[in-house]
Residue, then its C-alpha position, 0 to 999 in steps of 0.5 A: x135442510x141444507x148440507x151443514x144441518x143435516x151432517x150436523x143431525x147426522x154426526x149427532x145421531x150416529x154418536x148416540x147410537x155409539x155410546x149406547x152399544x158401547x155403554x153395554x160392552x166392558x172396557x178390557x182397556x182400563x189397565x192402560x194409561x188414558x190421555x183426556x177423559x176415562x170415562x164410557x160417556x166422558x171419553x166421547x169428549x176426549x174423542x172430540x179433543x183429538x179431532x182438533x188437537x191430536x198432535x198436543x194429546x201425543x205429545x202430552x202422551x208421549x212425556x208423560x208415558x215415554x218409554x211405555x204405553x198410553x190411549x186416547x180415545x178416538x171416535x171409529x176406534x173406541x181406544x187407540x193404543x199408542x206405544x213408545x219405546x224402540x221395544x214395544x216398536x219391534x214387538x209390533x213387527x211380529x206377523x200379520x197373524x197377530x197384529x195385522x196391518x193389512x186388516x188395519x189399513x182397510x179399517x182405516x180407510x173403510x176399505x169396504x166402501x172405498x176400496x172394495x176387493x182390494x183387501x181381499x186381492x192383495x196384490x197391490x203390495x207385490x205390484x209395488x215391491x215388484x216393479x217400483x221397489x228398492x231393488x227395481x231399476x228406476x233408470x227406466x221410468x224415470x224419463x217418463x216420470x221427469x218429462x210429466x214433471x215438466x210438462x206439468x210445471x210448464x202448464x200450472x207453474x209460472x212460464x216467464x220471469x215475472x213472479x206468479x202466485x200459486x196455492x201451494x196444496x192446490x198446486x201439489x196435489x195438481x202436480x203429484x196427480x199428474x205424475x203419478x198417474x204418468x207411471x200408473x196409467x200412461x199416455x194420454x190418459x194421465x193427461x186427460x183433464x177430467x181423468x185429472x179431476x175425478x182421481x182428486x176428487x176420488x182422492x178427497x171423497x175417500x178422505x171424507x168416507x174415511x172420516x165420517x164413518x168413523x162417527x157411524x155404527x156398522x150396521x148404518x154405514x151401507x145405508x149412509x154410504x148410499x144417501x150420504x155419499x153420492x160423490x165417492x160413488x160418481x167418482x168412482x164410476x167416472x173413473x172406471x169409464x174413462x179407464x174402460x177404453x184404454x183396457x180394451x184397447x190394451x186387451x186387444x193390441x196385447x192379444x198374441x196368436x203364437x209365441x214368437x208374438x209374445x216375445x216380442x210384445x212391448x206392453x207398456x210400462x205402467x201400473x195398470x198394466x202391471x195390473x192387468x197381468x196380475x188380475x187377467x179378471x173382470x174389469x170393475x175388480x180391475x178399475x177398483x185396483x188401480x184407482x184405489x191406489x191412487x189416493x195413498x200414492x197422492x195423498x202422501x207425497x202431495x202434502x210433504x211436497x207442499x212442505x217442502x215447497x213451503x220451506x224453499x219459499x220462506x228461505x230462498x237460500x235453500x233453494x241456492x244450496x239444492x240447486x248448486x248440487x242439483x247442477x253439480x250432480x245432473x251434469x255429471x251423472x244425468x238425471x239417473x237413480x244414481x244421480x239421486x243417490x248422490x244428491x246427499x244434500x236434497x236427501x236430507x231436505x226432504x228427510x227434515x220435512x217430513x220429521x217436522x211435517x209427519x203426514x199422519x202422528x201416529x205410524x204403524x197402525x195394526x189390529x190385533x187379531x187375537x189376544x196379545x200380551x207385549x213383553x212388559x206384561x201389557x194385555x192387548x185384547x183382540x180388536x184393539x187398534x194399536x200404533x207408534x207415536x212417531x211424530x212425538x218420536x220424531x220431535x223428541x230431544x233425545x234423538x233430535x236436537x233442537x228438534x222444534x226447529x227446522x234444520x234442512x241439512x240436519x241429516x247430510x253433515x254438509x254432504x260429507x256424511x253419507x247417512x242412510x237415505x229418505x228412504x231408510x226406516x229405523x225406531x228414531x224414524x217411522x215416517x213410512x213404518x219400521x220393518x216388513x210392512x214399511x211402505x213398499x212405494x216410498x222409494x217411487x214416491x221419493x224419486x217422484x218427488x226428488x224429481x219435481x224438487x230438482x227441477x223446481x231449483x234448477x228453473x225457478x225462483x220461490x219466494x213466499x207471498x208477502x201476507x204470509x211471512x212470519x207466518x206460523x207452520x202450515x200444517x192443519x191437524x185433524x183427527x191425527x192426519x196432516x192437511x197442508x194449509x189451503x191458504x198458504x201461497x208462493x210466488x214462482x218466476x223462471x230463473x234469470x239466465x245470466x246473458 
């Protein structure tokens, strides 16, 4: 039985099991709305529909109930509840007593499998906020940061002025993994190509998990995890051996008989240090830790790089007006957080590419964790999985004009109209949330990828491959989640230095 046949029997089985419990279990949800069918068994064809086409179910959710609430039926969730208006966005900032977003996140990754300890810990949140956070220096990461960056283009980018073809989602996560683990576990680690490989390929089986477990019932997943999930699990323990040597090391340079060694210790700057000074515990918790960061540090930042780059290949005049600023910029200020702050031009590139490619539809995902009633007088029973349709939020008329089309300057007023950066969150804008559990890496993640950016305009040129011109967007939805398209390639050449 091959691999196709038997995820084909196993999808099926696990789906009759479901519809059986839930057929015996009464729908506290009737009250609300429904995008597609309503029914116990038929809404098993509306979980299917959004599979494939979720962003169409929320748009069509979005005009028919805007300014309300509707739900679509998702498989792992039964209903999601999906809210619209700037109201219903603030009531769901109430506190994690209520309606939880740490519970939510390790729902939706199945953080049991994939992440085990983490939502128990905790910490990751504070290690962020603490060390890579709004009001944190970045001035001293970002040399190291910048120096990844290049050495990464200079490997697996084009090196001479001839034109080079490059899959771009295959190429953004090769960047953004190396980058990122630049900061999260230094030299020479990050640079370690089967570390490389195992953090990608532990990036894509959490994916996978993720997904399929979504179709099994609780009860099963401890036994499909071990029969059907193989590749998780070996990348897992890769990973963990590879960081083993490093820790020990550390361990023992970091180890200090007086104060006045301590003092003067110089631990290194990344986040695996960061962690190990947090946990001071057993080292497979601290190897989950760290790894699983990994993914939502990836994932993220890899797939709006892939947009944006998208975007500076189909029309190089972009490309012209980021690298005169870049240019302007760098010489006057150096490569700084400051410097970055006044690039008001790139900043509104990247907030445009995620209003248009929103890595996931629907943003501020929370469980409840009691009984809830918003103020309208809508009834939220414990367990019920409720989230923003931002993206529909984020293509609507009303607050975007021409919102279907892609308008890189659309935030900057030619640069005169210094507006909140990509960074700041609002109801109109929800990329990365709204309020106290907005993403807390957003402000690495965006320094991370305005670097890769600067450096890409000021030495290379990117044109999009001939076959794909014209082509329609590249974004590949699948069950709520944006995937850029494999398919799509660029050609790089190093920039033509006048003699």
């Amino acid at each position: 039985m091959n691999d196709i046949t038997s995820g084909i029997i196993y999808c099926l089985f696990a789906l009759c099991l479901i519809a059986i419990f839930d057929a015996i279990i009464p729908d506290k949800l009737c009250h609300i709305p429904t995008v597609g069918p309503s029914g116990r068994i038929s809404s098993y064809l509306g979980a299917l529909r959004y599979v494939f086409w979720s962003r169409e179910m929320l748009v069509e959710g979005y005009r028919k109930h805007k300014g309300g609430i509707f739900k679509v039926a998702e498989f792992g969730y039964g209903w999601r509840v999906m809210v619209t208006s700037k109201s219903h966005i603030e009531e769901i900032r109430l506190g994690d007593d209520v309606l939880s977003a740490s519970d939510a996140n390790n729902f939706i990754v199945e953080g049991d499998y994939t992440m085990p300890g983490v939502h128990e810990h905790q910490i990751h949140a504070p290690i962020v906020l603490s060390h890579l956070g709004r009001d944190v220096d970045l001035d001293r990461i970002i040399p190291a940061v910048y120096d990844e960056i290049v050495e990464g283009f200079n490997q697996l980018v084009a090196s001479s002025h001839e034109w080079k073809a490059s899959a771009v989602a295959h190429l953004s996560e090769q960047l953004l993994c190396r980058v990122t683990n630049r900061t999260f576990v230094g030299l020479p680690l990050c640079r370690n190509p089967e570390f490389t490989r195992t953090v990608t390929d532990l990036s894509s089986a959490t994916v996978l998990v993720s997904l399929t477990f979504k179709f099994t019932p609780e009860f099963l997943k401890p036994l499909f995890f071990r029969v059907f999930h193989s590749k998780f699990r070996s990348s897992a323990s890769r990973g963990a051996a590879l960081l083993h040597p490093v820790v020990e090391h550390r361990t023992q340079t970091n180890h200090c008989s007086t104060l006045e060694e301590a003092e003067k210790l110089e631990k290194p700057n990344d986040v695996l240090q960061w962690t190990m000074d947090a946990l001071n515990g057993a080292f497979e918790t601290l190897a989950t830790q760290v790894l699983s960061l990994t993914f939502p540090a990836m994932h993220g930042p890899s797939t709006t790089f892939s947009h944006a780059l998208y975007h500076l290949a189909a029309d190089p005049t972009y490309v012209k007006v980021l690298r005169q600023e870049a240019h302007e910029v760098t010489q006057r200020e150096g490569l700084t957080k400051s410097a970055l702050r006044q690039m008001y031009m790139l900043d509104s590139f990247l907030k445009e590419t995620l209003r248009k490619h929103s890595p996931i539809l629907a943003s501020m995902l929370r469980m409840a964790k009691k009984d809830f009633m918003f103020s309208d007088g809508t009834f939220i029973p414990k367990g019920t999985m409720v989230s923003v349709a931002s993206d529909a939020i984020h293509h609507d008329e009303g607050f975007y004009s021409d919102p279907e089309v892609f308008n890189p300057w659309r935030f900057s007023d030619d640069g005169t109209n210094k507006i909140k950066d990509v960074t700041a969150t609002s109801t109109e804008f929800l990329i990365f949330g709204h309020g106290r559990h907005a993403c807390p890496g957003r402000f690495f993640a965006f320094t991370e990828l305005k670097l890769m950016l600067i450096h890409l305009v000021l030495n290379y040129d990117v044109i999009l491959a001939d076959s794909l011109i014209g082509s329609p967007s590249p974004d590949i939805w699948l069950n709520g989640v944006n995937f850029p398209n494999p398919r799509v390639q660029v050609l790089f050449r190093k920039v033509q230095v006048p003699g």
